[in-house]
Jmol script that loads the backbone (N, CA, C; Angstrom):
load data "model"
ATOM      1  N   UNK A   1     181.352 -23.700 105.732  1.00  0.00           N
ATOM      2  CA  UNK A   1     182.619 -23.782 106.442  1.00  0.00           C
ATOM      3  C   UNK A   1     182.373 -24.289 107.856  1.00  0.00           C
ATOM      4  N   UNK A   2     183.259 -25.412 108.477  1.00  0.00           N
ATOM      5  CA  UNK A   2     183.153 -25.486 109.867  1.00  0.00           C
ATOM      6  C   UNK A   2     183.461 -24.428 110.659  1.00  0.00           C
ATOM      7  N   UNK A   3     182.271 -24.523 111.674  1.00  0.00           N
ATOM      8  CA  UNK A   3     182.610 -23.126 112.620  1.00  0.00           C
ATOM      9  C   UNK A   3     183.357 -23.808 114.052  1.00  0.00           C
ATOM     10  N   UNK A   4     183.745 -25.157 113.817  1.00  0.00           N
ATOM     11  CA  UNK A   4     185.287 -25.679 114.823  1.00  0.00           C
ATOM     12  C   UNK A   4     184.578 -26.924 115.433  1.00  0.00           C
ATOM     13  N   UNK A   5     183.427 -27.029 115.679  1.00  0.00           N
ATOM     14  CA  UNK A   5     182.452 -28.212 116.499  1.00  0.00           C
ATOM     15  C   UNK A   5     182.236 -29.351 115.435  1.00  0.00           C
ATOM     16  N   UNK A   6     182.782 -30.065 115.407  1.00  0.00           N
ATOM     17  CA  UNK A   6     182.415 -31.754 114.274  1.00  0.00           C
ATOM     18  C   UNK A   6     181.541 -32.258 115.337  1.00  0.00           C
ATOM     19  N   UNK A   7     180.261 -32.442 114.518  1.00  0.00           N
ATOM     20  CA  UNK A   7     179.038 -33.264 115.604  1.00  0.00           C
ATOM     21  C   UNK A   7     179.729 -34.311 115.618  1.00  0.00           C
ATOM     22  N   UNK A   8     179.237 -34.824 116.886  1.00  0.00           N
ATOM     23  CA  UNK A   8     179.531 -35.850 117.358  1.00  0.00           C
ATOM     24  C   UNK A   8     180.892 -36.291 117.785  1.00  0.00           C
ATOM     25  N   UNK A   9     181.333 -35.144 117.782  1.00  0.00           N
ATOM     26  CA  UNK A   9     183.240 -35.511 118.173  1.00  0.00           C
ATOM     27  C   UNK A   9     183.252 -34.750 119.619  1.00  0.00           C
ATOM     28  N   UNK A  10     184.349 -35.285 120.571  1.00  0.00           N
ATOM     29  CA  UNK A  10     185.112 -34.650 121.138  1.00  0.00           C
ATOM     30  C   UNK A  10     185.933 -33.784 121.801  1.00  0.00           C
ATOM     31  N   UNK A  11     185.948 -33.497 119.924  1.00  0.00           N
ATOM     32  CA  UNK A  11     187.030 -31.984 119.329  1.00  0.00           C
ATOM     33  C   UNK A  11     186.870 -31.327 118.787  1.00  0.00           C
ATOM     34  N   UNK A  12     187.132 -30.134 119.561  1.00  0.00           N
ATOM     35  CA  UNK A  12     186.601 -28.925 118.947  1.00  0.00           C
ATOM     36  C   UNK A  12     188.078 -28.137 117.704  1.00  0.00           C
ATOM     37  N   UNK A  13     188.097 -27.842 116.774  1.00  0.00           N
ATOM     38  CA  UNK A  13     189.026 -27.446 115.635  1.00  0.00           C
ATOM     39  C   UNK A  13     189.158 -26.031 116.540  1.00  0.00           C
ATOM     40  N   UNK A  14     188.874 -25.442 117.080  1.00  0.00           N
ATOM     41  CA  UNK A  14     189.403 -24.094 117.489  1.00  0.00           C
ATOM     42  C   UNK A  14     190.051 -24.261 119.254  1.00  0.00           C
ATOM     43  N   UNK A  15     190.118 -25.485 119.234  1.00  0.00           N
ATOM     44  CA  UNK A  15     190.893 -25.495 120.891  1.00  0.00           C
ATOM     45  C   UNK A  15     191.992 -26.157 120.586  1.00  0.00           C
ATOM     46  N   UNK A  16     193.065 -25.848 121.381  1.00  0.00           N
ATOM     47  CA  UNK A  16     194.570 -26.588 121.332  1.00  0.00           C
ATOM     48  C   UNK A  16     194.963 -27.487 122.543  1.00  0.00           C
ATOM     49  N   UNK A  17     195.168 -28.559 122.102  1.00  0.00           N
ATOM     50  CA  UNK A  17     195.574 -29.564 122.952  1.00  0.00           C
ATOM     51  C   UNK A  17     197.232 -29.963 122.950  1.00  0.00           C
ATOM     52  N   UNK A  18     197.592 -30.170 124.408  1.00  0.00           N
ATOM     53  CA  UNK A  18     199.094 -30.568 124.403  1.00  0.00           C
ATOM     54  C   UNK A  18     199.177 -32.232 125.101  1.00  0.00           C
ATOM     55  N   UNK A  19     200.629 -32.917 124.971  1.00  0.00           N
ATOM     56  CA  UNK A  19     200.845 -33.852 125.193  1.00  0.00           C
ATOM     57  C   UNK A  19     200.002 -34.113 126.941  1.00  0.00           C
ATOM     58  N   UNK A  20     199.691 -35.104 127.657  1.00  0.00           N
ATOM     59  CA  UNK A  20     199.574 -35.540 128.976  1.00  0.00           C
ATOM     60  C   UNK A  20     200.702 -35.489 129.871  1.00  0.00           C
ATOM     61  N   UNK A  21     200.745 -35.104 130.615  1.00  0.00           N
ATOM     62  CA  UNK A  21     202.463 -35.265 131.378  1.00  0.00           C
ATOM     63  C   UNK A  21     202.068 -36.877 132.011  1.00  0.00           C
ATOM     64  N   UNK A  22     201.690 -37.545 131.822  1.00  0.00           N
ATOM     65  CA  UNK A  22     201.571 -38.943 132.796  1.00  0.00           C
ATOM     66  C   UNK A  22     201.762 -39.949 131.173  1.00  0.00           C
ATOM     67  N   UNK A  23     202.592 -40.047 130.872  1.00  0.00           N
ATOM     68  CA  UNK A  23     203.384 -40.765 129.899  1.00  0.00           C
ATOM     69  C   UNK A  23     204.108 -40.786 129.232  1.00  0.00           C
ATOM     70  N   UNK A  24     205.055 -41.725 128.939  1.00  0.00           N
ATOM     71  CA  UNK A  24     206.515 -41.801 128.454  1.00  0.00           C
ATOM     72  C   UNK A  24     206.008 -41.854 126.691  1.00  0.00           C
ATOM     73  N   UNK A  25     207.436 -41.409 126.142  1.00  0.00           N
ATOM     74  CA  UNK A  25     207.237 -41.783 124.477  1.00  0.00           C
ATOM     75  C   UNK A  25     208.334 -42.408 124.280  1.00  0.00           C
ATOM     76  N   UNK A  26     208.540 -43.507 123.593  1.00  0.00           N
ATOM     77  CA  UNK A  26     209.835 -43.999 123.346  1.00  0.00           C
ATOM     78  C   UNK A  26     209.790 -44.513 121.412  1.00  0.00           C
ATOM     79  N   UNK A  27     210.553 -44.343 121.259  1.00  0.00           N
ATOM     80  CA  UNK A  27     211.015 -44.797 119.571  1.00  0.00           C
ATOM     81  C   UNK A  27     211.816 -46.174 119.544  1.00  0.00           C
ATOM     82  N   UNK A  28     211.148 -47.040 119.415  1.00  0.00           N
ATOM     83  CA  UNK A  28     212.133 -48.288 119.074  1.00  0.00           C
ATOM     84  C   UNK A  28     211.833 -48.950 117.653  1.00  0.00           C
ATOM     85  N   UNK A  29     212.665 -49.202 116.800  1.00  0.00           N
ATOM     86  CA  UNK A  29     213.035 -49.261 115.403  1.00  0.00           C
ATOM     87  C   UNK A  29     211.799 -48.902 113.978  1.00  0.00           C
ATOM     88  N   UNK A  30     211.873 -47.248 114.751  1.00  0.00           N
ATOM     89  CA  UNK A  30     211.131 -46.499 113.641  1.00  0.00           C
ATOM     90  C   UNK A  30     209.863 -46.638 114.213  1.00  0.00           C
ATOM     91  N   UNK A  31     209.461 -47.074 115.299  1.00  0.00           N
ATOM     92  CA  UNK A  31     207.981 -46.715 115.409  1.00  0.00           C
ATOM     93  C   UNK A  31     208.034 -46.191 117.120  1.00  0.00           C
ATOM     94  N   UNK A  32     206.715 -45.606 116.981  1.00  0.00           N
ATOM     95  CA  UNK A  32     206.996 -44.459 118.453  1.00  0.00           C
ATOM     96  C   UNK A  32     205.962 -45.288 118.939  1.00  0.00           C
ATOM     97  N   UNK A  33     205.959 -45.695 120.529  1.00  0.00           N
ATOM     98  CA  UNK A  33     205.669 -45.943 121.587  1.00  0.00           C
ATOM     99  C   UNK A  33     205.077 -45.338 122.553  1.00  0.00           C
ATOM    100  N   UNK A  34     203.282 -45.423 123.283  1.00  0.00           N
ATOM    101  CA  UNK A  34     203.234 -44.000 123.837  1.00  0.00           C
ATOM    102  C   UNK A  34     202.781 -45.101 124.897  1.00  0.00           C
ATOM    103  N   UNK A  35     203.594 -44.878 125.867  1.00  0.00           N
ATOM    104  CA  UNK A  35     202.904 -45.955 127.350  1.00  0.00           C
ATOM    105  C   UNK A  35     202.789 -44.777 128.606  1.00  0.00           C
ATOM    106  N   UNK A  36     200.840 -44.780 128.612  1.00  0.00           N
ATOM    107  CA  UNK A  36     201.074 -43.890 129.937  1.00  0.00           C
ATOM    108  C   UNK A  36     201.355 -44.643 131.519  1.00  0.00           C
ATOM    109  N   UNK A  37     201.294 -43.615 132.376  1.00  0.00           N
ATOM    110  CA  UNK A  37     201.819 -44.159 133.272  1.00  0.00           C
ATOM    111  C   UNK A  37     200.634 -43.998 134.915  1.00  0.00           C
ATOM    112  N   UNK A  38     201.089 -44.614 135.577  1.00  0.00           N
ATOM    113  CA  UNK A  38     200.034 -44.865 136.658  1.00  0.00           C
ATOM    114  C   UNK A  38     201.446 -44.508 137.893  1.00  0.00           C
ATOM    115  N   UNK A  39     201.266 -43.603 138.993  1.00  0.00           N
ATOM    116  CA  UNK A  39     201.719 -43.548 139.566  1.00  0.00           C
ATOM    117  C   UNK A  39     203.581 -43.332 138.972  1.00  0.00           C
ATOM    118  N   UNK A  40     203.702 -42.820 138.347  1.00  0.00           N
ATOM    119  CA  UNK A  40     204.692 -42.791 137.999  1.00  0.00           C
ATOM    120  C   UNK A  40     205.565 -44.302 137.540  1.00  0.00           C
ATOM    121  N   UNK A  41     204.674 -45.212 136.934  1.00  0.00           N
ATOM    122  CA  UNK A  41     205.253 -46.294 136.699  1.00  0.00           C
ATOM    123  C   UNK A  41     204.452 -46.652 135.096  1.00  0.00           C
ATOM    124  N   UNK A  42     204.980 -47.320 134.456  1.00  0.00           N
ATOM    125  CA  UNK A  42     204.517 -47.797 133.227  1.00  0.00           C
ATOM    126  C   UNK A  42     203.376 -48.565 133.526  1.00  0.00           C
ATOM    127  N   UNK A  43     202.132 -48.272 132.994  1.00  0.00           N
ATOM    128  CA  UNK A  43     200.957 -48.792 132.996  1.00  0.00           C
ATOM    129  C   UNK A  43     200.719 -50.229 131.612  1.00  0.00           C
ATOM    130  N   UNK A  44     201.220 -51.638 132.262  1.00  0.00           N
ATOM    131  CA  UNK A  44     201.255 -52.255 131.134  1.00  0.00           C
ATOM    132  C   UNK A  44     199.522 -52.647 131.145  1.00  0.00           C
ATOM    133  N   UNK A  45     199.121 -52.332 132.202  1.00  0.00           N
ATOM    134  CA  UNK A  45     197.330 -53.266 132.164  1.00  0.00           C
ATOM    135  C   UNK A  45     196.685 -51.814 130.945  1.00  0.00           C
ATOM    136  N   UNK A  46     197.339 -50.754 130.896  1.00  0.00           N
ATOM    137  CA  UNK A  46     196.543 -49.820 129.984  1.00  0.00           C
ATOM    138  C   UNK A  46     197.217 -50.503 128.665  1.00  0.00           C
ATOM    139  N   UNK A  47     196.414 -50.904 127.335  1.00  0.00           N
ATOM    140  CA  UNK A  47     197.029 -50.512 126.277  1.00  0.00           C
ATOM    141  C   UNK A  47     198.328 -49.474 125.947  1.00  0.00           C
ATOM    142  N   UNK A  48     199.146 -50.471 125.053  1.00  0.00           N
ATOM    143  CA  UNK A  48     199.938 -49.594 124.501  1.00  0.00           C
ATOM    144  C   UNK A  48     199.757 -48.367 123.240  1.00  0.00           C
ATOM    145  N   UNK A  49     199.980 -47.600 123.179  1.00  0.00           N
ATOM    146  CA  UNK A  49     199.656 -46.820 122.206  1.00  0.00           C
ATOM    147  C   UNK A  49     200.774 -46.574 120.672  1.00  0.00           C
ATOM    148  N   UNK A  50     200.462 -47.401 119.714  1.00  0.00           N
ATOM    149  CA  UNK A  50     201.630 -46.696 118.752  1.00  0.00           C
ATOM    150  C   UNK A  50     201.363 -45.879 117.500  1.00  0.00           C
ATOM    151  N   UNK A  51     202.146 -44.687 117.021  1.00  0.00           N
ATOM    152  CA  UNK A  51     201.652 -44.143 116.327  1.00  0.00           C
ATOM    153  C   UNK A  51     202.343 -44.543 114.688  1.00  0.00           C
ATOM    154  N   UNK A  52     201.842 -44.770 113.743  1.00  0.00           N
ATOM    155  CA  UNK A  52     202.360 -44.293 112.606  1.00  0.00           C
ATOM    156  C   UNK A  52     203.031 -43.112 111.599  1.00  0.00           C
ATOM    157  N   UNK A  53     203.506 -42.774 110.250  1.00  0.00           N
ATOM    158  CA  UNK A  53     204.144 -41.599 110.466  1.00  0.00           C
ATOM    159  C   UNK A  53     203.543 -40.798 110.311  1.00  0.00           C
ATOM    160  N   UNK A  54     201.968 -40.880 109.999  1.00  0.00           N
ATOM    161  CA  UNK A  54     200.714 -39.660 110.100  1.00  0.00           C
ATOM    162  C   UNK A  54     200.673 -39.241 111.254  1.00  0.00           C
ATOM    163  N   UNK A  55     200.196 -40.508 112.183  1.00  0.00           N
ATOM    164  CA  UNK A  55     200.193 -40.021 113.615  1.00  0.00           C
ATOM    165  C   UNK A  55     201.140 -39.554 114.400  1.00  0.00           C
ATOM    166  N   UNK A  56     202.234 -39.523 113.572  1.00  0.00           N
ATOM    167  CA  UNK A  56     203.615 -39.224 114.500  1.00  0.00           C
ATOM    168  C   UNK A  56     203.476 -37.481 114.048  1.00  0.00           C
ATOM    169  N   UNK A  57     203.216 -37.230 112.505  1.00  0.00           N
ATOM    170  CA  UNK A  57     203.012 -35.913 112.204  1.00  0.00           C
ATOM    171  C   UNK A  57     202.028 -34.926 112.943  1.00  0.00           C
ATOM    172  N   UNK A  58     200.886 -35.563 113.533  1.00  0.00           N
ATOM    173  CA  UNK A  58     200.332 -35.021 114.548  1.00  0.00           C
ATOM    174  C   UNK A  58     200.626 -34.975 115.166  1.00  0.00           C
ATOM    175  N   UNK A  59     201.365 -35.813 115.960  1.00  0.00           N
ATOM    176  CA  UNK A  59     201.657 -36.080 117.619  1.00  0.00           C
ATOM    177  C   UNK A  59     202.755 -34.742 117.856  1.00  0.00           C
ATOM    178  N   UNK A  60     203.561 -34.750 117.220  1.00  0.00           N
ATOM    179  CA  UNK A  60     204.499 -33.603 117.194  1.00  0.00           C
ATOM    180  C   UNK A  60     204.052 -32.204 117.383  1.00  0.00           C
ATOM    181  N   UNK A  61     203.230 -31.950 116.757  1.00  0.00           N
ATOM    182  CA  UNK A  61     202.252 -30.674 116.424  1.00  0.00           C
ATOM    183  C   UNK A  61     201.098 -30.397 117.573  1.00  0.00           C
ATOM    184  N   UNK A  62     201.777 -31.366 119.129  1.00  0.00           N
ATOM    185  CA  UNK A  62     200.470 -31.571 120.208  1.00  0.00           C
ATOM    186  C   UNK A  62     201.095 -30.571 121.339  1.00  0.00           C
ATOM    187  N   UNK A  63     202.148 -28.922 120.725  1.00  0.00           N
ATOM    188  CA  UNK A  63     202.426 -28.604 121.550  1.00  0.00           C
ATOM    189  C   UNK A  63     201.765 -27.562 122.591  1.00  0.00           C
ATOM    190  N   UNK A  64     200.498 -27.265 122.762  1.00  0.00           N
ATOM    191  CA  UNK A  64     199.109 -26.722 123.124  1.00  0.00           C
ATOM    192  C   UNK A  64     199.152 -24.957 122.843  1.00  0.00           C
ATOM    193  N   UNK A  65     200.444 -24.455 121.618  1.00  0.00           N
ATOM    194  CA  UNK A  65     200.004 -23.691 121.167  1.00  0.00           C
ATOM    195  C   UNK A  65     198.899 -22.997 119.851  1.00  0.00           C
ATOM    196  N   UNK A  66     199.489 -24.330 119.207  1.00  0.00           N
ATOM    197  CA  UNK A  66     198.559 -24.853 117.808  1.00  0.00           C
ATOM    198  C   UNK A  66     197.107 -24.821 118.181  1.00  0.00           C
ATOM    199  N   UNK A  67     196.325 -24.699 117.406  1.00  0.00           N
ATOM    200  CA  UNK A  67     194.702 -24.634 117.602  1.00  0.00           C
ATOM    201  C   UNK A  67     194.731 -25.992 116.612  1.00  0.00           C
ATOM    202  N   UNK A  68     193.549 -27.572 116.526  1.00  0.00           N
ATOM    203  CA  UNK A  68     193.355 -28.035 115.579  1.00  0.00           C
ATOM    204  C   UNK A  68     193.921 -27.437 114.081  1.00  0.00           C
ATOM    205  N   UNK A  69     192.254 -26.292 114.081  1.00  0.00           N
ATOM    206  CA  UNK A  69     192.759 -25.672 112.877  1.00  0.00           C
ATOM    207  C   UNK A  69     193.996 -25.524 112.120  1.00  0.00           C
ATOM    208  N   UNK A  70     194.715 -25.236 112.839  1.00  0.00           N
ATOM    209  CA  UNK A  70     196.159 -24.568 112.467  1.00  0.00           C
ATOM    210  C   UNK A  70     197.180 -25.865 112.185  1.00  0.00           C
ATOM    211  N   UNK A  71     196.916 -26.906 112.886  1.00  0.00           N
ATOM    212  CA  UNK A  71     197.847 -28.178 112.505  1.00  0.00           C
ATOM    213  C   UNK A  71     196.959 -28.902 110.898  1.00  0.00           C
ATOM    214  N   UNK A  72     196.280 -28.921 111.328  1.00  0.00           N
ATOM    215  CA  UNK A  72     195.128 -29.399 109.957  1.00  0.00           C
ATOM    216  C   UNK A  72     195.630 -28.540 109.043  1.00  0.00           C
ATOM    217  N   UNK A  73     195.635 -27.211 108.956  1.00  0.00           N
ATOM    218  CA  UNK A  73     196.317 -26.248 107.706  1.00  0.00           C
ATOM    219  C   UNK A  73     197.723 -26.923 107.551  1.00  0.00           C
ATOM    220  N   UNK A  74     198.707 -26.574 108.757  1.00  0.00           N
ATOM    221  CA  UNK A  74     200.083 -26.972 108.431  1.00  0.00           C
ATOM    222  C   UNK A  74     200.288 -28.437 107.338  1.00  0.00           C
ATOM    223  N   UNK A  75     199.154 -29.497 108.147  1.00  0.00           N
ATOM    224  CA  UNK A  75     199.736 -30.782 107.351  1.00  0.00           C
ATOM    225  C   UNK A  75     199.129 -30.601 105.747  1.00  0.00           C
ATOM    226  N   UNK A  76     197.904 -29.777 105.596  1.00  0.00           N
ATOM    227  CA  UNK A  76     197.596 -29.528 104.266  1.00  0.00           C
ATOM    228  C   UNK A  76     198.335 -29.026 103.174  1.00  0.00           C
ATOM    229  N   UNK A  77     199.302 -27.979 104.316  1.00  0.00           N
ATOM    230  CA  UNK A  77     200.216 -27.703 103.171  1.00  0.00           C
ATOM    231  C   UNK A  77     201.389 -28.431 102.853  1.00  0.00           C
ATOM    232  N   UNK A  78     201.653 -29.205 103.944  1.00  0.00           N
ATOM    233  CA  UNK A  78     203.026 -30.173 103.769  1.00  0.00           C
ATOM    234  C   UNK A  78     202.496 -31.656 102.966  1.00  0.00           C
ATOM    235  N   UNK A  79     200.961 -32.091 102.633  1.00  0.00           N
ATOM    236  CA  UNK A  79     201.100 -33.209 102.458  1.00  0.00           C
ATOM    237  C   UNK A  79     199.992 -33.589 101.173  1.00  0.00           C
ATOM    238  N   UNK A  80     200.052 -34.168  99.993  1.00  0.00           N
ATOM    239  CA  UNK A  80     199.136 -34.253  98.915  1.00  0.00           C
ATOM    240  C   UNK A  80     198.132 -34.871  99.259  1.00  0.00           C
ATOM    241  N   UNK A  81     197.031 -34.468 100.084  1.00  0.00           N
ATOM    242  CA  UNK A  81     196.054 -35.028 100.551  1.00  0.00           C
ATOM    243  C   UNK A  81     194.849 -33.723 100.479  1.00  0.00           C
ATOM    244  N   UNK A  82     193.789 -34.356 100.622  1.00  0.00           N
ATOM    245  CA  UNK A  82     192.903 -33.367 100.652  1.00  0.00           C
ATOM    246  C   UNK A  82     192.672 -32.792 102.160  1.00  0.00           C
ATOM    247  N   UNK A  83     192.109 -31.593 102.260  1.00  0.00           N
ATOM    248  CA  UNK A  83     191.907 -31.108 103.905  1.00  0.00           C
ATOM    249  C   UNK A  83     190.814 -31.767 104.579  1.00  0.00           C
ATOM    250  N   UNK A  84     189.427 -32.397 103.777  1.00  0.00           N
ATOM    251  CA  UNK A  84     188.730 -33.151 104.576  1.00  0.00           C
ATOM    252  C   UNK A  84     189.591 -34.482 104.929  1.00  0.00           C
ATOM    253  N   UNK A  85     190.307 -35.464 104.139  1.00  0.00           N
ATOM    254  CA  UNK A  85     191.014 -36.388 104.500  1.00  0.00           C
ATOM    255  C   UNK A  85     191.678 -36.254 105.857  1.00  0.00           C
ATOM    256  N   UNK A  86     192.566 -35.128 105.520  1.00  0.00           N
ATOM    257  CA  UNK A  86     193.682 -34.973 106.761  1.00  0.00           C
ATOM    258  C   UNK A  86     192.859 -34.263 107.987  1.00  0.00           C
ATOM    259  N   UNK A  87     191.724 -33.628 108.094  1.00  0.00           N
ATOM    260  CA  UNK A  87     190.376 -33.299 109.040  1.00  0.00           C
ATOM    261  C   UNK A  87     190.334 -34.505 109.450  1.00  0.00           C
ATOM    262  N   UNK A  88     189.583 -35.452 108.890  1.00  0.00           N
ATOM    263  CA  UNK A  88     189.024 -36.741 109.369  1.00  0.00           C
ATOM    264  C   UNK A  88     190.561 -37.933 110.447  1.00  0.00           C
ATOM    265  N   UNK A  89     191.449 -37.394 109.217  1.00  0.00           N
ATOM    266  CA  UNK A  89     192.813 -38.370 110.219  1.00  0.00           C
ATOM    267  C   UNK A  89     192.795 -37.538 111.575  1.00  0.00           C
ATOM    268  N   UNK A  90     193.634 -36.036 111.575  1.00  0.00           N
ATOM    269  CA  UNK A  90     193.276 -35.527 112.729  1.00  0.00           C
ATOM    270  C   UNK A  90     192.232 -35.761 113.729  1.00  0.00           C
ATOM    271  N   UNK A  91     191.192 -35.618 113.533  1.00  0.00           N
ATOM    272  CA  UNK A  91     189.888 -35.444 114.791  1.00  0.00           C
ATOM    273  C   UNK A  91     189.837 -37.276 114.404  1.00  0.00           C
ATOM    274  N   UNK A  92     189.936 -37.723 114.054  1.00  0.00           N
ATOM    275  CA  UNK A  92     189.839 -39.077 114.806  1.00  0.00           C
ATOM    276  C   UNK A  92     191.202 -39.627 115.576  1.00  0.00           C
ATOM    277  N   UNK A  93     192.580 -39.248 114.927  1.00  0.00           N
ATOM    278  CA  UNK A  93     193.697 -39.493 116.168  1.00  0.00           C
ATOM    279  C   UNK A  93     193.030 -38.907 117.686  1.00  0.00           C
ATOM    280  N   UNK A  94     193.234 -37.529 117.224  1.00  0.00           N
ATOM    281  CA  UNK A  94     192.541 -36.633 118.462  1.00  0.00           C
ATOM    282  C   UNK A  94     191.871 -37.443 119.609  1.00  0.00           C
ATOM    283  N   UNK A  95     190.692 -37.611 118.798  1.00  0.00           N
ATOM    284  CA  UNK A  95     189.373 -38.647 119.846  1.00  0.00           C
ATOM    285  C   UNK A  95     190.549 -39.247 120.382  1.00  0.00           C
ATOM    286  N   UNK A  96     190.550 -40.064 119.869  1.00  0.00           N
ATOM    287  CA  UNK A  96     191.377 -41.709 120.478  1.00  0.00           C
ATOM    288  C   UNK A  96     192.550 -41.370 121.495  1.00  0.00           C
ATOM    289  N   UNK A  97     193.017 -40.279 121.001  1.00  0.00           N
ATOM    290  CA  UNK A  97     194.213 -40.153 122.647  1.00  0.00           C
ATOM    291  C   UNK A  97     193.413 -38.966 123.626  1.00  0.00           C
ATOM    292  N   UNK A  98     192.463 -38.512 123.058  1.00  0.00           N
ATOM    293  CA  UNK A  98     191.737 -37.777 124.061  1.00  0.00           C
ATOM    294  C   UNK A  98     191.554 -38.746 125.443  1.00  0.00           C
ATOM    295  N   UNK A  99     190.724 -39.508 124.458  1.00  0.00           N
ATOM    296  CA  UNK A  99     189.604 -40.846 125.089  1.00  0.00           C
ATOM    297  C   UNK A  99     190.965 -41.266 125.838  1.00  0.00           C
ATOM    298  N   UNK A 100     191.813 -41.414 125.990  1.00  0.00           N
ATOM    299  CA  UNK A 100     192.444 -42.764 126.507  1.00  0.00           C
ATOM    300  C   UNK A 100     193.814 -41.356 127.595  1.00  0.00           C
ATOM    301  N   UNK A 101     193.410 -40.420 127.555  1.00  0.00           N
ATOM    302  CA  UNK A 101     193.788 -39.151 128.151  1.00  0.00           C
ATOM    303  C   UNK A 101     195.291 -39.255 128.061  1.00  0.00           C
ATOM    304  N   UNK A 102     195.907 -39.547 126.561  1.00  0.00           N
ATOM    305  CA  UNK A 102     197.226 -39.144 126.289  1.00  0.00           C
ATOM    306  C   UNK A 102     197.632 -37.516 125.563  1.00  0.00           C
ATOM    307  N   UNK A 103     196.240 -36.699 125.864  1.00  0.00           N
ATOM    308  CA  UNK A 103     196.240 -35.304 125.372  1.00  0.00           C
ATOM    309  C   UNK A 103     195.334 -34.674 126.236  1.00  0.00           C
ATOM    310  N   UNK A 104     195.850 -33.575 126.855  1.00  0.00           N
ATOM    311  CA  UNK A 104     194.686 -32.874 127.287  1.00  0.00           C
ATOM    312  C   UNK A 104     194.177 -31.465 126.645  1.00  0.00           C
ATOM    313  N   UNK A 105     193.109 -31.451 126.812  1.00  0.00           N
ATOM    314  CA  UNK A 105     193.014 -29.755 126.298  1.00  0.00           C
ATOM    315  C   UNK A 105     193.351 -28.436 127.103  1.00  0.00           C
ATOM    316  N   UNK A 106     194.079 -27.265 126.584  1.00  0.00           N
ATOM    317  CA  UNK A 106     195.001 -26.506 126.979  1.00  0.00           C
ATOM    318  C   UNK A 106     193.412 -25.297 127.332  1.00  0.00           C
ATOM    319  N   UNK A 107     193.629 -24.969 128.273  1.00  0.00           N
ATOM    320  CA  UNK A 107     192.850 -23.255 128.646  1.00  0.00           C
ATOM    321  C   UNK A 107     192.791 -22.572 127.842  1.00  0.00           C
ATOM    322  N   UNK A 108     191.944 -21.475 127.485  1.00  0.00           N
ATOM    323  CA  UNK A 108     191.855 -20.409 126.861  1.00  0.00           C
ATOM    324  C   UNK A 108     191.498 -20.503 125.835  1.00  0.00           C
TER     325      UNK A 108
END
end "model"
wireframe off; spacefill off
backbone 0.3
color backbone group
């Protein structure tokens, strides 16, 4: 059983991460939009970020009460996939908006 540490990742499955406050989300025709921001202005020199409806199922679930763990269970039970599959989607979304600091990790 993982005890929460994936070598070589990031992310730890027993810490909870919430959205960044330094970026906007916007929805324009069915796909979500994540543009952070620099000074309180839209950062177009940063990449745009868009999610799909996997990543949108995570993104939702980034409210920093959830532990990994616990969103990884939720989508296991909502979705016909296996739990390493939906592990591997998770902790690699994760990384990638870690890395690009559209999530931070929550205390405690």
């Amino acid at each position: 059983m993982n005890k929460g540490v994936i070598m070589g990742s990031l992310i730890n499955l027993g810490k909870k991460y919430s959205l960044s406050p330094n970026l906007v989300v916007r929805e324009i025709e069915g796909e979500v939009i994540i543009i952070p921001l620099t000074s309180g202005v839209g950062d177009m020199e940063e990449a745009l970020f868009t999610l799909n409806p996997t990543g949108l199922a995570i993104w939702q679930r980034l409210d920093g009460k959830k532990s990994v763990r616990e969103i990884i269970q939720e989508l296991v039970n909502e979705y016909d996939a296996s739990r390493e599959e939906i592990e591997e989607d998770v902790v690699g979304l994760l990384e990638e908006l870690y890395q690009r600091k559209l999530i931070v990790e929550e205390e405690g």
